[in-house]
C-alpha positions as CSV (number, residue, x, y, z in Angstrom):
1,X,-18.1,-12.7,2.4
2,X,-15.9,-9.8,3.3
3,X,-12.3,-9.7,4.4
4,X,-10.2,-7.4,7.3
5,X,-6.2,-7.9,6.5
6,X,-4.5,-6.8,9.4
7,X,-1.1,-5.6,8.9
8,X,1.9,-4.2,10.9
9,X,4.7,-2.9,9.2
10,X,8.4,-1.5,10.3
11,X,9.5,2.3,9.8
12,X,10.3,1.1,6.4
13,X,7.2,-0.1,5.2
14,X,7.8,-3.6,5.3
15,X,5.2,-6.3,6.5
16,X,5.7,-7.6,10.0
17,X,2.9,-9.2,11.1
18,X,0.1,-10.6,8.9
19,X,-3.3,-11.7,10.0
20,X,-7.1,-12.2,8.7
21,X,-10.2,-12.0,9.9
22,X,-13.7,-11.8,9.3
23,X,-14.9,-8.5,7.8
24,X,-17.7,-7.9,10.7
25,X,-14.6,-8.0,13.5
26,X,-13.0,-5.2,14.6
27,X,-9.7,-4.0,13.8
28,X,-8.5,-3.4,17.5
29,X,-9.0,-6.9,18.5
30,X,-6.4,-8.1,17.4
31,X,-3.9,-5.5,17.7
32,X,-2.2,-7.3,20.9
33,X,-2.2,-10.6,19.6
34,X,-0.4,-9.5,16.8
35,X,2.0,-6.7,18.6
36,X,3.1,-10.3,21.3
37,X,5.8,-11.1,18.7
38,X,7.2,-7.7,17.9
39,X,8.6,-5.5,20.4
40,X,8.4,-2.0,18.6
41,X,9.5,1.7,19.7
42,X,6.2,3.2,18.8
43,X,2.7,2.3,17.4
44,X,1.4,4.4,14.8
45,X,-2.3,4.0,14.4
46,X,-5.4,5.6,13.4
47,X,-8.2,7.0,15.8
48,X,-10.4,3.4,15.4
49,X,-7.5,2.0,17.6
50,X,-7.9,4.9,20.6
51,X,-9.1,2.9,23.6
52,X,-7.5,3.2,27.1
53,X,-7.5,-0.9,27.0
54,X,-4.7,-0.4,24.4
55,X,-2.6,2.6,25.1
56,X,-2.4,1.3,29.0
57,X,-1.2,-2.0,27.6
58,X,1.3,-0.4,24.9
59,X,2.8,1.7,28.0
60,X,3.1,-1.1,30.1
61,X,5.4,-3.0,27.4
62,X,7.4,0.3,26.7
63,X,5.8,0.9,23.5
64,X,5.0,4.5,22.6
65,X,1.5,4.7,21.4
66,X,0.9,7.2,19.0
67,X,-3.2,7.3,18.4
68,X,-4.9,10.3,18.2
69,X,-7.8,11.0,20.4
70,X,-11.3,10.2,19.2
71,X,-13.1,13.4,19.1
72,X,-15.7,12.8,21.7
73,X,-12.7,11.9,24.5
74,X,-13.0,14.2,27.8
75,X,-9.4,14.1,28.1
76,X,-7.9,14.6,24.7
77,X,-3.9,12.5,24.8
78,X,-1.1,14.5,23.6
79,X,0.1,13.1,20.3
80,X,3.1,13.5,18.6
81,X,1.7,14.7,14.7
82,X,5.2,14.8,13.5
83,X,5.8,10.8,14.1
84,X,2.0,10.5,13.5
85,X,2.8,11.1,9.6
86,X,4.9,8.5,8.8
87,X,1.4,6.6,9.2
88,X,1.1,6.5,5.3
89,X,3.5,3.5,5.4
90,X,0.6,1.3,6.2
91,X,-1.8,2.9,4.1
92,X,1.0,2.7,1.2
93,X,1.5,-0.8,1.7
94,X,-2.2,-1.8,1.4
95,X,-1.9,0.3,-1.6
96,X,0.6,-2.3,-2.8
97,X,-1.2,-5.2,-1.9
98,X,-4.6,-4.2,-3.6
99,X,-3.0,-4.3,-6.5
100,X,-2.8,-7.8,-6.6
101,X,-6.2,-9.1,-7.7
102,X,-6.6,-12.2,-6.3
103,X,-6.1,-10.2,-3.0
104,X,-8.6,-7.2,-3.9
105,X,-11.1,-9.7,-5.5
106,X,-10.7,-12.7,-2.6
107,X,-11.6,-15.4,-4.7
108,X,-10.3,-17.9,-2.6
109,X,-13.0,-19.7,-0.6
110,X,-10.9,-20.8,2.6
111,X,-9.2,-18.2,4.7
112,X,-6.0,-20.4,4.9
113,X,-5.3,-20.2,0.7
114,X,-6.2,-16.2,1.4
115,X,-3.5,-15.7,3.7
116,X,-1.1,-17.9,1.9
117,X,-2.2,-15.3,-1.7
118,X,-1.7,-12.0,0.9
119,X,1.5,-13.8,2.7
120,X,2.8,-14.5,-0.4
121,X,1.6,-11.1,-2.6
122,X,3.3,-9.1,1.0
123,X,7.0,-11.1,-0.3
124,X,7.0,-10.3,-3.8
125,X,6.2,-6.5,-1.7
126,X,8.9,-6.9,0.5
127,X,11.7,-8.1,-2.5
128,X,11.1,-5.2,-4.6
Protein backbone atom coordinates (compact mmCIF):
# COMPACT_ATOMS: atom_id res chain seq x y z
CA UNK A 1 0.00 0.00 0.00
CA UNK A 2 1.69 3.25 -0.85
CA UNK A 3 1.18 6.69 0.69
CA UNK A 4 1.13 10.59 -1.05
CA UNK A 5 1.53 13.24 2.12
CA UNK A 6 0.52 16.32 0.80
CA UNK A 7 1.83 19.28 2.53
CA UNK A 8 1.74 23.15 2.35
CA UNK A 9 4.01 25.01 4.37
CA UNK A 10 4.49 28.98 5.19
CA UNK A 11 7.75 30.99 4.07
CA UNK A 12 9.12 29.65 7.19
CA UNK A 13 8.82 26.15 6.65
CA UNK A 14 6.15 25.39 8.88
CA UNK A 15 3.25 22.90 8.06
CA UNK A 16 -0.08 24.51 7.07
CA UNK A 17 -2.14 22.21 5.62
CA UNK A 18 -1.83 18.41 6.01
CA UNK A 19 -3.57 15.83 3.88
CA UNK A 20 -3.27 11.95 2.59
CA UNK A 21 -4.06 10.16 -0.04
CA UNK A 22 -3.61 7.11 -1.92
CA UNK A 23 -0.22 6.70 -3.57
CA UNK A 24 -1.85 6.06 -7.29
CA UNK A 25 -3.60 9.79 -6.94
CA UNK A 26 -2.16 12.65 -8.22
CA UNK A 27 -0.54 15.38 -6.39
CA UNK A 28 -2.48 18.27 -8.16
CA UNK A 29 -5.79 17.11 -7.07
CA UNK A 30 -5.86 18.19 -4.25
CA UNK A 31 -4.01 21.30 -4.35
CA UNK A 32 -7.30 23.47 -4.21
CA UNK A 33 -8.95 21.70 -1.64
CA UNK A 34 -6.23 22.21 0.43
CA UNK A 35 -5.17 25.94 -0.68
CA UNK A 36 -9.59 26.90 0.36
CA UNK A 37 -8.42 27.46 3.95
CA UNK A 38 -5.21 29.39 3.45
CA UNK A 39 -5.11 32.55 1.54
CA UNK A 40 -1.28 32.79 0.61
CA UNK A 41 0.83 35.54 -1.38
CA UNK A 42 2.39 33.00 -3.67
CA UNK A 43 2.46 29.32 -4.48
CA UNK A 44 5.71 27.72 -4.91
CA UNK A 45 5.41 24.50 -6.67
CA UNK A 46 7.17 22.11 -8.81
CA UNK A 47 6.50 21.53 -12.72
CA UNK A 48 3.99 18.30 -11.75
CA UNK A 49 1.61 21.15 -10.53
CA UNK A 50 1.80 23.33 -14.17
CA UNK A 51 -1.78 23.09 -15.48
CA UNK A 52 -3.74 26.13 -16.81
CA UNK A 53 -6.74 24.59 -14.42
CA UNK A 54 -4.54 25.73 -11.48
CA UNK A 55 -2.65 28.87 -12.32
CA UNK A 56 -6.12 30.39 -13.74
CA UNK A 57 -7.69 29.46 -10.38
CA UNK A 58 -4.62 30.79 -8.21
CA UNK A 59 -4.95 34.23 -10.31
CA UNK A 60 -8.42 34.49 -9.80
CA UNK A 61 -8.01 34.32 -5.77
CA UNK A 62 -4.92 36.77 -5.96
CA UNK A 63 -2.44 34.16 -5.37
CA UNK A 64 0.85 34.43 -7.28
CA UNK A 65 1.60 31.10 -8.84
CA UNK A 66 4.95 30.42 -9.13
CA UNK A 67 5.28 26.89 -11.36
CA UNK A 68 7.63 26.56 -13.85
CA UNK A 69 6.48 25.48 -17.28
CA UNK A 70 6.55 21.90 -18.26
CA UNK A 71 8.90 21.59 -21.04
CA UNK A 72 6.66 20.52 -23.73
CA UNK A 73 4.29 23.93 -23.14
CA UNK A 74 3.83 26.11 -26.40
CA UNK A 75 3.78 29.10 -24.38
CA UNK A 76 6.38 28.86 -21.82
CA UNK A 77 4.96 31.30 -18.37
CA UNK A 78 7.39 33.68 -16.97
CA UNK A 79 8.55 32.54 -13.65
CA UNK A 80 10.13 34.28 -11.07
CA UNK A 81 13.55 31.73 -10.26
CA UNK A 82 14.48 33.95 -7.51
CA UNK A 83 11.20 33.27 -5.31
CA UNK A 84 11.12 29.84 -7.12
CA UNK A 85 14.22 28.82 -4.67
CA UNK A 86 12.80 29.18 -1.52
CA UNK A 87 11.01 25.85 -2.79
CA UNK A 88 13.48 23.67 -0.66
CA UNK A 89 11.27 24.58 2.32
CA UNK A 90 8.99 21.84 1.33
CA UNK A 91 11.35 19.57 0.29
CA UNK A 92 13.27 20.26 3.76
CA UNK A 93 10.32 19.66 5.74
CA UNK A 94 9.62 16.20 4.12
CA UNK A 95 13.21 15.77 4.97
CA UNK A 96 12.10 16.28 8.56
CA UNK A 97 9.22 14.15 8.57
CA UNK A 98 10.97 11.01 6.90
CA UNK A 99 12.87 10.92 9.63
CA UNK A 100 10.34 9.65 11.72
CA UNK A 101 9.93 5.96 11.06
CA UNK A 102 6.67 5.14 11.67
CA UNK A 103 6.00 7.90 9.01
CA UNK A 104 8.73 6.61 6.33
CA UNK A 105 7.75 2.94 7.15
CA UNK A 106 3.60 3.47 7.34
CA UNK A 107 2.89 0.76 9.49
CA UNK A 108 -0.30 1.92 10.36
CA UNK A 109 -3.07 0.09 8.57
CA UNK A 110 -5.93 2.90 8.61
CA UNK A 111 -5.27 6.22 7.00
CA UNK A 112 -6.93 8.05 9.99
CA UNK A 113 -3.96 6.69 12.73
CA UNK A 114 -1.43 7.77 9.59
CA UNK A 115 -2.43 11.23 9.61
CA UNK A 116 -2.78 11.42 13.33
CA UNK A 117 1.47 9.81 13.34
CA UNK A 118 2.29 12.63 10.37
CA UNK A 119 -0.08 15.38 12.21
CA UNK A 120 1.51 14.67 15.16
CA UNK A 121 5.35 13.90 13.85
CA UNK A 122 4.60 17.72 11.72
CA UNK A 123 4.21 19.31 15.77
CA UNK A 124 7.08 17.95 17.35
CA UNK A 125 8.54 19.71 13.58
CA UNK A 126 6.88 22.70 14.15
CA UNK A 127 8.05 23.11 18.20
CA UNK A 128 11.59 22.65 17.51
Amino acid sequence: MTTNIHAICDALGNPVEIDITPGKDADINRTEPMLENIDPDAFLADRAYDADRLIDRLTERGITPVIPSKRNRAMPRKTDFALYRERNLIERFFNKLKQFRAIATRYDKLKSTFLAAVQFASIIILLN
